[in-house]
C-alpha positions as CSV (number, residue, x, y, z in Angstrom):
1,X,-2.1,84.0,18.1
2,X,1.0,84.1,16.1
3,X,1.7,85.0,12.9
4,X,3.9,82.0,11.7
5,X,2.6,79.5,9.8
6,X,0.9,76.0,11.7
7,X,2.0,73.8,9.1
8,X,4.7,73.2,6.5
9,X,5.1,71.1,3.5
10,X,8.0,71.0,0.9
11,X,8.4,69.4,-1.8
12,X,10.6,69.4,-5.1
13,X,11.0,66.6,-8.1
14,X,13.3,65.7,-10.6
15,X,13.1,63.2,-13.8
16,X,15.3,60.3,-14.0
17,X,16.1,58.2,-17.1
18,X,15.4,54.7,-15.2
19,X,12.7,52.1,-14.9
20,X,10.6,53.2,-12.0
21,X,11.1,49.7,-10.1
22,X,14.9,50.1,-10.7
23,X,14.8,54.1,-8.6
24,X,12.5,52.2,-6.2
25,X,14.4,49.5,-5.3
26,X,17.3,52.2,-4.9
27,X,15.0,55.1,-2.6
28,X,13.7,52.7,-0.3
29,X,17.4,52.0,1.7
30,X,18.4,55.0,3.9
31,X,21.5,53.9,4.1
32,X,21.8,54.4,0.0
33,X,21.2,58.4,1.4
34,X,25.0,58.6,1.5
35,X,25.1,58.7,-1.7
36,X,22.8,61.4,-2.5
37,X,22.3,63.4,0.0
38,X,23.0,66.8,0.6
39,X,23.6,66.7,4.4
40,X,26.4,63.9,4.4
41,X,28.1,66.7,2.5
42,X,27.6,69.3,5.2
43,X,29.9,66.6,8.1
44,X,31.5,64.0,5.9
45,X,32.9,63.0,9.5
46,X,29.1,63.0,11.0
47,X,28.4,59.5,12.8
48,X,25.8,57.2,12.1
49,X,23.9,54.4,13.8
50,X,21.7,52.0,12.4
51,X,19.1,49.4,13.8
52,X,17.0,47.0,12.2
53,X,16.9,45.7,8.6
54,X,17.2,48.6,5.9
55,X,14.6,49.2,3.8
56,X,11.7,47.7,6.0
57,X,9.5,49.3,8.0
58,X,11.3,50.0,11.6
59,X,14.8,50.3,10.3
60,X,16.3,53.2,12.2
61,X,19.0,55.5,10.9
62,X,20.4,57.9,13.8
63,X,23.1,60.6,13.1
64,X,25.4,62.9,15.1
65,X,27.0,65.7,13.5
66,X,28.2,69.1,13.2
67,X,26.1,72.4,14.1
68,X,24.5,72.0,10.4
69,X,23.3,68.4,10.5
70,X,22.7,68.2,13.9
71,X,21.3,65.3,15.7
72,X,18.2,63.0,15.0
73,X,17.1,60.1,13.6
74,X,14.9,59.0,10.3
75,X,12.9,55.9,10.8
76,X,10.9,54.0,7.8
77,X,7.2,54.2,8.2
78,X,5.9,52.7,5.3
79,X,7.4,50.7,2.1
80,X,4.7,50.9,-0.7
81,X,6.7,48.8,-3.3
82,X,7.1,50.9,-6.4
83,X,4.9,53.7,-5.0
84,X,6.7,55.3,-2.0
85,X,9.0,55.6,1.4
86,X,7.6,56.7,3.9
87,X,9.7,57.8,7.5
88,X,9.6,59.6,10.6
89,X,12.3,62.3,11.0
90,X,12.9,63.0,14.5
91,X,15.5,66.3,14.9
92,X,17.1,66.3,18.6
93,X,19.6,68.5,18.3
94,X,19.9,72.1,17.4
95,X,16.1,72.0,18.0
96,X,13.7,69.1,18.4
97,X,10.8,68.6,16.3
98,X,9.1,65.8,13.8
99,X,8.5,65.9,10.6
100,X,6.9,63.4,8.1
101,X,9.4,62.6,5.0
102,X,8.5,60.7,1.5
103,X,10.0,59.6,-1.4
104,X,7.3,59.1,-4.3
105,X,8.0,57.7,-7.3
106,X,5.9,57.7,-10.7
107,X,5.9,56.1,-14.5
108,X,6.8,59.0,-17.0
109,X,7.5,56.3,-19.3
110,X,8.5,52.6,-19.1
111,X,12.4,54.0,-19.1
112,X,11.7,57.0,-17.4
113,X,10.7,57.7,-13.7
114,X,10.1,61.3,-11.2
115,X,11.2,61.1,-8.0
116,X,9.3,63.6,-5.8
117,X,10.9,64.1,-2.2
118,X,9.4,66.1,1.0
119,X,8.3,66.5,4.0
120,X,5.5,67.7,6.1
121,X,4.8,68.9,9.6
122,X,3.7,71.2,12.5
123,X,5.3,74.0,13.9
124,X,5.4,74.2,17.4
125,X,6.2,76.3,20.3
126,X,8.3,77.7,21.1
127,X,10.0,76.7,17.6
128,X,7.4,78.2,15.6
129,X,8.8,81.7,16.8
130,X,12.1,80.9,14.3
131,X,9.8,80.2,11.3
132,X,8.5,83.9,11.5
133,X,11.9,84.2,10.2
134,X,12.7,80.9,8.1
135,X,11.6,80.2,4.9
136,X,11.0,76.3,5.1
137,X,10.4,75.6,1.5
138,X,13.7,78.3,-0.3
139,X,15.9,76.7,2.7
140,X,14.8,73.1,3.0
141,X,13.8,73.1,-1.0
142,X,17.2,73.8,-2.3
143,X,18.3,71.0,-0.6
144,X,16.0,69.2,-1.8
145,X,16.6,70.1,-5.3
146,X,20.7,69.6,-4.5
147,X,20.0,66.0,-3.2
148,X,17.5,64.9,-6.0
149,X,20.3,66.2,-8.5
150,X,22.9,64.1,-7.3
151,X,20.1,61.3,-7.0
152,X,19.6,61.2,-11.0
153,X,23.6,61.9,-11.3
154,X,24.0,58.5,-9.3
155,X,21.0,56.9,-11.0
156,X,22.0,58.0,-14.4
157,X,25.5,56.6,-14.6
C-alpha cells in the first residue's frame, strides 16, 4: 500500500486572441515548442534530435540537457485537425517514466481561441515514493501556466 497517489493529471488554460485554426495550425509542430516553452529556457544549450515529418503522427522530438530538463523524448500520437495534439512523453533521464501530453484547443469566439495543455499518467515504483513528496500539479502547472503565457505572447503579436 502506499500512500502516494496512482495517478496524475494536470492541466492549465489560457485565452488567445486568434482564430482557433490559426493556434492549431501553430500547436501541432513540436518543433514550434522552442518558442514557447518553458524548458528550452531552463538549457538554452540543451540538444535536440528530430525524426520524421513534424506535425504528423510519428514525428519524434528527443532532447538532452541539463539536470533540469533531463533526457527524453515527446512523440505525436494523434493530430485531430483543429481539435487536439496528442504525444507520448517518454523521460529517460533524471528518472524514467511516461506520461500522456495534449494540447486542446476550443472556439471562444470566431477570433478568439483557449488553449488547454496537460498531461496524464501513472506513478510507478519505485518513482511513486518521490510523489509522496512532489506536488505534480503546483510544480508541473506553473510551468504550464509560464509556457501557455509565452504561447499567447507569441500568438498575440
Amino acid at each position: 500500500m502506499s500512500i502516494a497517489p496512482k495517478n496524475y493529471h494536470v492541466n492549465r488554460s489560457v485565452i488567445i486572441q486568434r482564430p482557433l485554426s490559426e493556434v492549431f495550425e501553430y500547436i501541432k509542430y513540436i518543433k514550434n515548442q522552442d518558442n514557447w516553452s518553458p524548458w528550452g529556457k531552463k538549457d538554452p544549450d540543451m540538444e535536440k534530435t528530430f525524426t520524421g515529418t513534424d506535425g504528423t503522427v510519428g514525428f519524434i522530438s528527443h532532447w538532452k540537457g541539463n539536470k533540469q530538463v533531463g533526457e527524453g523524448e515527446q512523440e505525436i500520437t494523434g493530430v485531430f485537425k483543429n481539435e487536439r495534439l496528442e504525444t507520448k512523453l517518454r523521460f529517460l533521464k533524471p528518472w524514467k517514466s511516461e506520461s500522456d501530453a495534449y494540447i486542446k484547443v476550443e472556439e471562444v469566439t470566431p477570433e478568439t481561441t483557449k488553449v488547454i495543455w496537460g498531461f496524464s499518467g501513472v506513478n510507478k515504483p519505485p518513482g511513486n515514493l518521490f510523489m509522496v513528496f512532489f506536488n505534480m500539479d503546483k510544480t508541473v502547472g506553473k510551468d504550464f501556466e509560464e509556457g501557455l503565457l509565452n504561447l499567447k505572447q507569441q500568438l498575440e503579436k
